[in-house]
C-alpha positions in Angstrom: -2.9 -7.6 -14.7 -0.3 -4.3 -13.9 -0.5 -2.1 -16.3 2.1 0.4 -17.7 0.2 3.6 -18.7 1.5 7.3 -19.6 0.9 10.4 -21.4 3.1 10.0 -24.3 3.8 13.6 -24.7 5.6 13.5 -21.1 7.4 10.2 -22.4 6.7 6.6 -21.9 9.6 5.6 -19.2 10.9 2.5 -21.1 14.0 1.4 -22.7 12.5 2.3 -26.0 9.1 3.5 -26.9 6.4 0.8 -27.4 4.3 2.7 -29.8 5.4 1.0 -32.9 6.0 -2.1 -31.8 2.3 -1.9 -30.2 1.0 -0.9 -33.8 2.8 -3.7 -35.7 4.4 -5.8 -37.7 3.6 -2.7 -40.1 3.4 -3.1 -44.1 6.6 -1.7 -45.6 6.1 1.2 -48.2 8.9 0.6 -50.5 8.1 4.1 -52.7 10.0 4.8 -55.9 9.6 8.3 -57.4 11.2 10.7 -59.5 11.6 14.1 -59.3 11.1 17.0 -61.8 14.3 16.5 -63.8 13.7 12.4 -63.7 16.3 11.9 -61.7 14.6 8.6 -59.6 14.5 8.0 -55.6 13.8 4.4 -53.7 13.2 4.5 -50.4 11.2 2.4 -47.7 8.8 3.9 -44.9 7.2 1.2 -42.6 4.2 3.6 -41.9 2.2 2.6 -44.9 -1.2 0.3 -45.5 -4.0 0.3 -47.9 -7.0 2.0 -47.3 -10.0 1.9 -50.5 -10.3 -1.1 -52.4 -12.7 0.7 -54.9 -10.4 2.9 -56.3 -7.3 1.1 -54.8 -5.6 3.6 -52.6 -2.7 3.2 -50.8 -0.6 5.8 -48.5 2.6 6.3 -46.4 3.5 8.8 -44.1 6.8 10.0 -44.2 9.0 12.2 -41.2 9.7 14.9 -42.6 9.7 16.4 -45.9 12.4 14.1 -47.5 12.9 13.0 -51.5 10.2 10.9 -52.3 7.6 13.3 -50.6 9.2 16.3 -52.3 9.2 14.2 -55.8 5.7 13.0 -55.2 4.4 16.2 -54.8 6.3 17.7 -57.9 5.2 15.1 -60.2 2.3 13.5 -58.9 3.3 9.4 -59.0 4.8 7.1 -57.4 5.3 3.6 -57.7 4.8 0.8 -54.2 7.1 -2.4 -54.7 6.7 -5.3 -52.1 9.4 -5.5 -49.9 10.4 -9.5 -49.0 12.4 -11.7 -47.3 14.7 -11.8 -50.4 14.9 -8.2 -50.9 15.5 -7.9 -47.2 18.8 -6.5 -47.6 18.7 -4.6 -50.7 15.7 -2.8 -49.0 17.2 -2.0 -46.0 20.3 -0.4 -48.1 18.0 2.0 -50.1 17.0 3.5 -46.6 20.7 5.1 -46.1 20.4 8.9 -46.0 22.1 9.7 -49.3 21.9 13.1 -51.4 19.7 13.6 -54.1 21.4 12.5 -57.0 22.6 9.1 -55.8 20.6 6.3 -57.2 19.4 3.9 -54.5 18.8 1.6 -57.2 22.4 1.2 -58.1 23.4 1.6 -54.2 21.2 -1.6 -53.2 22.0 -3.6 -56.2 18.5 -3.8 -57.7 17.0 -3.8 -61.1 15.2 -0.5 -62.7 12.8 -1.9 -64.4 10.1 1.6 -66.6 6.4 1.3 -65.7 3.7 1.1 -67.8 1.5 4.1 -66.8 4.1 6.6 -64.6 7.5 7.7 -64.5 8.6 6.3 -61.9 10.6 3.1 -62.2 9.7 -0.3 -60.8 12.0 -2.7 -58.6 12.8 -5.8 -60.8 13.3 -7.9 -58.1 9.9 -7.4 -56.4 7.3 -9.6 -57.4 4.5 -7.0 -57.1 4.4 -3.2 -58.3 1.6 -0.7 -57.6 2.0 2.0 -60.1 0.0 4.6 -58.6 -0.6 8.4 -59.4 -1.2 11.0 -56.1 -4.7 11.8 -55.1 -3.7 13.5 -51.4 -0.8 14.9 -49.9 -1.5 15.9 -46.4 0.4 17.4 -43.3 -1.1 15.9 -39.6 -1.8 18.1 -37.2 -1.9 17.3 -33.4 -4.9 17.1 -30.9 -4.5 20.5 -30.6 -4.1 21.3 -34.4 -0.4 22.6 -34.6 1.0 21.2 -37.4 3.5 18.5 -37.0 6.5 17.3 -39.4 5.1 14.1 -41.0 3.0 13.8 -44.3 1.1 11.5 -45.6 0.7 10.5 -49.0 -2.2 8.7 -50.4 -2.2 7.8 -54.3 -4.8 5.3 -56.5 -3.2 2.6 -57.7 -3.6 2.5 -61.3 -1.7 -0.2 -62.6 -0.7 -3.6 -60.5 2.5 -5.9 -61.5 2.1 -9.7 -59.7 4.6 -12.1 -60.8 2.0 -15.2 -61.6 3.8 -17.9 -60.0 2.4 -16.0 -56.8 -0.8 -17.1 -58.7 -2.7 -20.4 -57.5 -5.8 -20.9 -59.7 -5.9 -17.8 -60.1 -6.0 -16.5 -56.4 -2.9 -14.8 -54.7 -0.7 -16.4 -52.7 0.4 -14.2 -49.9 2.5 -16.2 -47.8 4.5 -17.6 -50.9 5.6 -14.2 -51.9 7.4 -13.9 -48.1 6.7 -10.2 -47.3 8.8 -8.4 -44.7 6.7 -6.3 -41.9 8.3 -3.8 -39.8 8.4 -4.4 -35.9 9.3 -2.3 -33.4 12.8 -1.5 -32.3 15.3 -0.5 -35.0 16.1 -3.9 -36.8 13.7 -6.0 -36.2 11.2 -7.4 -38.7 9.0 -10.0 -39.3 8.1 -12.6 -41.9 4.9 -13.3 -43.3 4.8 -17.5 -43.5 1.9 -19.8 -44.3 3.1 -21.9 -41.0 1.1 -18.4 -38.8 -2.2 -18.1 -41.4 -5.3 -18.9 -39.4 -8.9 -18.9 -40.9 -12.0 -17.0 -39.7 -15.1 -16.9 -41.3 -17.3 -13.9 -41.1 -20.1 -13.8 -39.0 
């Protein structure tokens, strides 16, 4: 087979730059925060996954310092909603660039639902919440250790939403909530159906 390869700090010489659609469909971090004064943020970041299961921690990494990093790291929570195929729009709205005080809530149309254990509000439309409280707020640093503009946020999840007719004796039904996964180039996305589940078991 040919293969394309380059140094992708002299630039990749395509139409558009395959890293992310290489490293995908990615999770969506829909992160609601608040600041100081409680004035509340929603916002999506397709760099986010999970990554402990004991204590539940999940993280996104955001470029640049924008509102929910700079609300995160006032107040120390944040809450993760599941972005799906129903919310599809609604979460793509609360990604416009907006000023501080305007609600992205109100903007996308969505329900502001209080959590149990933070400030932070949950989406009432999404059928899972994480509330989750920040354990590490880090800037990445290049090969070479000069500090670049993106920072990731890790928190523990410390209090978990599931709407229970995503529930089948008892066990989770992924596919049935439809989550939304972030491809590539700038609109495209991709569905999670039970039609592409496959089973493996371990070794």
């Amino acid at each position: 087979m040919a293969i394309h390869s380059y140094e992708p700090r002299h630039g990749h010489g395509l139409p558009h730059d395959p890293f992310k659609a290489i490293i995908g469909p990615r999770p969506i971090g829909w992160i609601s925060s608040v600041n100081a004064s409680g004035a509340g943020n929603l916002a999506p970041y397709s760099f986010f996954n999970a990554f402990s299961d004991k204590p539940p921690i999940i993280g996104f990494c955001s470029s640049g310092w924008k509102h929910s990093v700079a609300n995160i790291d006032a107040t120390g929570e944040f809450v993760w909603n599941l972005a799906t195929r129903p919310l599809a729009e609604a979460m793509n709205a609360s990604s416009a660039a907006v000023a501080p005080e305007i609600n992205e809530f109100q903007l996308a149309g969505l329900t502001s639902l209080p959590s149990a254990l933070v400030k932070p509000a949950r989406v009432g439309e999404s059928p899972v919440n994480f509330e989750c409280r920040l354990t590490q707020l880090i800037r990445l640093e290049a090969a070479d250790g000069a500090p670049v503009n993106s920072w990731l946020v890790l928190g523990e999840v410390v209090m978990v939403h599931v709407d229970t007719a995503l529930l089948v004796d008892g066990i989770y039904d992924t596919a049935a909530a439809r989550p939304i996964l972030r491809a590539g180039k700038l609109g495209d996305y991709f569905e999670i159906t039970a039609q592409t589940m496959f089973t493996m078991e371990r070794p």
